[in-house]
N, C-alpha and C positions, 0 to 999 in steps of 0.2 A: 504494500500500500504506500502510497506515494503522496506526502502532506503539501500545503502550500506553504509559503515562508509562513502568514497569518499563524494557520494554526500550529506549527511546529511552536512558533512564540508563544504563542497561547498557553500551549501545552509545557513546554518549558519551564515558565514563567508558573502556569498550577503546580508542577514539582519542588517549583522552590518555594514557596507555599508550603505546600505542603513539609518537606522538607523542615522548612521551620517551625511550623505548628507543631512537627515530633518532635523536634526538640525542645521546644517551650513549654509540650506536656510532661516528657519527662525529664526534664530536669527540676519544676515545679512539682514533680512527685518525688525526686532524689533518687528515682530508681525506674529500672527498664532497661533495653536494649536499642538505643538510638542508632546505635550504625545497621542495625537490620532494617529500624525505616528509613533511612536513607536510599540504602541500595533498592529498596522499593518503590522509591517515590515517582520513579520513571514509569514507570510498568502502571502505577496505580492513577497517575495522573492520565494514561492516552486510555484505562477504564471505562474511569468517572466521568472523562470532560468528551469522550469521544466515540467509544464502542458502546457501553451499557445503556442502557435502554430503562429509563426507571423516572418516577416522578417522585421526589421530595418532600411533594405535600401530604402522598398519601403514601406511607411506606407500606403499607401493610398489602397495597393492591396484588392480587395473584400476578399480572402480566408484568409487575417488575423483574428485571433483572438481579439475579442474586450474584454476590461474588462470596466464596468460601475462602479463605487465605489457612493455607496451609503452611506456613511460615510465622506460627503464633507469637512467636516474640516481638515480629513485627505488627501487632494490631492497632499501637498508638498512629501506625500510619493509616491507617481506615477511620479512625478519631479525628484524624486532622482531615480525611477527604471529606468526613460528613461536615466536618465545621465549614469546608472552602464550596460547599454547596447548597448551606445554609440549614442542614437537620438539625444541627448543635450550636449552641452558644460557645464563644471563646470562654466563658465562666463553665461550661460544661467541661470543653476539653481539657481545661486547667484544675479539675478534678482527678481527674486518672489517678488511681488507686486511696483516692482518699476517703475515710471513712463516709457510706452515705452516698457515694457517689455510684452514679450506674454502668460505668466502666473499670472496667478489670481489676481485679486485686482486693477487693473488696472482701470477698467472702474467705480469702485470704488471711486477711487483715486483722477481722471480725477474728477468725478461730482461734490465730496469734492470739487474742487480746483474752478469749474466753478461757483457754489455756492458762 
């Protein structure tokens, strides 16, 4: 497949984006694996912004497109794709692993703490 400058930029430009929403969620949670979302962020950007097929307002709709990432350490970059398409708040993403919070490491957290 073959992009025009436009959206190569485009697309570029949502990696780095992205890119740094993974690291601003975790390094705001002290913990995680940022160079996995990094080397993702290419792949997850021409996704979100270009192949997938899904509406934002209604996630739940059956004819969205799903993506399963099997690279789970990298999930804070799926965090930051949903923030750079407006599912999440920059206050949501900036939760990652924090007690209460609806992304990862939570239930984690909680058993550390109940232990």
């Amino acid at each position: 497949m073959s992009l025009s400058k436009e959206d190569y930029d485009f697309l570029a430009f949502k990696a780095y984006e992205i890119r740094r929403d993974s690291i601003r969620s975790t390094t705001a949670a002290k913990s995680g694996h940022p160079t996995s979302c990094l080397s993702a962020a290419d792949i997850v950007s021409m996704l979100f912004f270009k192949e997938m097929s899904y509406d934002p307002q209604t996630p739940h709709n059956q004819n969205n497109d799903r993506l399963v990432l099997s690279k789970g350490h990298a999930i804070p970059v799926i965090y930051a794709a949903w923030k750079n398409v407006g599912i999440i708040s920059d206050e949501q993403l900036l939760s990652l692993r924090k007690i209460n919070s609806p992304f990862e490491g939570t239930k984690s957290i909680r058993l550390q703490i109940l232990l």
